[in-house]
C-alpha positions in Angstrom: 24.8 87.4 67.6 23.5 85.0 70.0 27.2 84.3 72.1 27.3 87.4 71.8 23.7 88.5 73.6 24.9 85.2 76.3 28.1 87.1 77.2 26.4 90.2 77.7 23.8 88.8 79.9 26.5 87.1 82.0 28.6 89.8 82.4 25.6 91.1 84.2 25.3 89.3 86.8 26.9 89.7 90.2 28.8 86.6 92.4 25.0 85.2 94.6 22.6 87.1 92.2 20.2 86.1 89.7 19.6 87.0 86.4 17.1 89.8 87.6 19.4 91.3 90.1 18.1 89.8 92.9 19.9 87.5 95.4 19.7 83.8 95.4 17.6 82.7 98.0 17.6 79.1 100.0 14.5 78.3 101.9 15.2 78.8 105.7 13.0 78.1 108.2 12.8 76.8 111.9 11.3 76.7 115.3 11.9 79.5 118.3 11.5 77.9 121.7 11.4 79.4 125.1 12.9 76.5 127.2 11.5 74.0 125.2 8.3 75.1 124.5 7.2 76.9 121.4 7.0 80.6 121.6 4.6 82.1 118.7 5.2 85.9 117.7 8.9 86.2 118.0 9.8 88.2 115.3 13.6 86.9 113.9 15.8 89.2 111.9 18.7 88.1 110.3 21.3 90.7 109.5 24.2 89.8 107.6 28.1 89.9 109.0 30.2 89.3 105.4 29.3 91.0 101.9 27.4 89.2 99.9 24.2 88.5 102.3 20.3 90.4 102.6 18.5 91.5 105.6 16.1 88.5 106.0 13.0 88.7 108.3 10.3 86.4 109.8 7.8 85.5 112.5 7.5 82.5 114.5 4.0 81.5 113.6 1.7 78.3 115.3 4.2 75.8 117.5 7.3 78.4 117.1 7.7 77.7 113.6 9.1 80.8 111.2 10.2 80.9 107.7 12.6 83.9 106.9 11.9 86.1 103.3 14.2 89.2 101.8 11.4 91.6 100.2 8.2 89.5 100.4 10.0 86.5 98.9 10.8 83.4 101.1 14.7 82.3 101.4 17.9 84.1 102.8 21.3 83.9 100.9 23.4 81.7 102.1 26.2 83.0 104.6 26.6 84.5 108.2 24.3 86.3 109.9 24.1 87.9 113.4 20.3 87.3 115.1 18.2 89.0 116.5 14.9 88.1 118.3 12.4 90.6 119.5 8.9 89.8 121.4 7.5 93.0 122.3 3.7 93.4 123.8 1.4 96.6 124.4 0.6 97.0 127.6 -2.8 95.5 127.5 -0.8 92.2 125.9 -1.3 92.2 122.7 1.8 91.1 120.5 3.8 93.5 118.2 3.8 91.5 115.3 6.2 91.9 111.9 4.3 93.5 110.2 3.5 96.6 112.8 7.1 96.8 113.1 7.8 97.5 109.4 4.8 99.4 109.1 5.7 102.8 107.7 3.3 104.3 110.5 3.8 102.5 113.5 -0.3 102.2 114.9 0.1 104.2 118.4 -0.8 100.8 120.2 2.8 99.2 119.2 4.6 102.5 119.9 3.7 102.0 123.8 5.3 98.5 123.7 8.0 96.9 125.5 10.4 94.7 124.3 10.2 90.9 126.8 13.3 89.7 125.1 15.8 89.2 126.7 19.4 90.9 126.1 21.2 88.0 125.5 18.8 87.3 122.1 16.9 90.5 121.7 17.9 93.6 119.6 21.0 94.6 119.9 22.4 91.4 121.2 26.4 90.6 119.6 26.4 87.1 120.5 23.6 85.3 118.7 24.5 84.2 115.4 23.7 81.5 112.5 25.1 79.9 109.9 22.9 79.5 106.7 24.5 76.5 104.4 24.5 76.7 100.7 21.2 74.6 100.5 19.5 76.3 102.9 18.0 74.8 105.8 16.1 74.5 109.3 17.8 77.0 111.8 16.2 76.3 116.0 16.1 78.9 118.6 16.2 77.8 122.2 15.5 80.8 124.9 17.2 79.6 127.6 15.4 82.1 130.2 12.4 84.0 130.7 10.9 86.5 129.1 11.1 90.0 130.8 8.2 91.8 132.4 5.4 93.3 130.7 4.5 96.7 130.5 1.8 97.6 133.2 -1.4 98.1 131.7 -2.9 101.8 131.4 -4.6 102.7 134.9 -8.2 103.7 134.3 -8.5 107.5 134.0 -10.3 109.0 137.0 -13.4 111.1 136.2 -13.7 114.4 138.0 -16.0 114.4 140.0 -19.3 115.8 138.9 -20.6 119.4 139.3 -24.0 119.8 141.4 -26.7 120.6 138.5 -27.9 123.6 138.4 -30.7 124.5 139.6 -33.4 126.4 137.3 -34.0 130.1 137.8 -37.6 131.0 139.1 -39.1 133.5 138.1 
């Protein structure tokens, strides 16, 4: 009864999955530079190219550094992947970070912003790519140019100009 409870489970289980279905996961993490210098709140997707591999996200945190997760849990199967980097801003500056971007309600603030990658790594991009080995491993990102304009901030709203009071009625 046993074997025979083993072979079921095995049968089960897909070519990179788990026991529970889900993918096997190698820690990947790195740093995302813009000519040399650490860049904090590029947000780095990972999107597969062969069968087999997960959507992985992350966000380059203090001194650049990211760490990609599939679903809340830290790793990325091992394959190739197609990058992207995005580093968008509101116009009053504030980062768009990974989390407003897969909110299911965009806040209005992040829905005014402008993406400062540029082409050659941001969304969209065909040419940026990576390799993750079968143990996993640190992946580096080196911008090699500058970030594109920001978004001009909102111009302060002119007031009309005020009505003379009105006088009060004598009687």
């Amino acid at each position: 009864m046993a074997i025979m409870a083993s072979i079921v489970f095995f049968a089960g289980c897909k070519s990179g999955e788990e026991s529970n279905g889900l993918p096997k996961l190698k820690p990947v993490s790195g740093t995302i530079t813009l000519n040399g210098k650490p860049l904090e709140g590029v947000v780095i997707s990972f999107l597969p190219t062969a069968e087999g591999g997960t959507m992985t996200v992350g966000q380059s945190r203090e001194e650049g550094k990211y760490k990609l997760s599939y679903l809340g849990m830290l790793g990325c199967v091992p394959g190739q992947y197609q990058v992207m980097l995005s580093y968008k801003t509101t116009p009053e500056g504030k980062l768009v970070t990974l989390e407003m971007q897969s909110a299911l309600v965009m806040p209005k603030e992040a829905t005014q912003a402008v993406e400062r990658m540029p082409k050659d790594y941001g969304p969209g991009n065909k040419t940026l790519t990576a390799t993750v080995p079968p143990e996993g491993g640190e992946i580096n990102f080196d911008i090699k140019s500058e970030l594109l304009p920001a978004a001009e901030p909102p111009k302060a709203e002119e007031k009309p100009a005020s009505s003379p009071a009105a006088e009060p009625v004598k009687k």
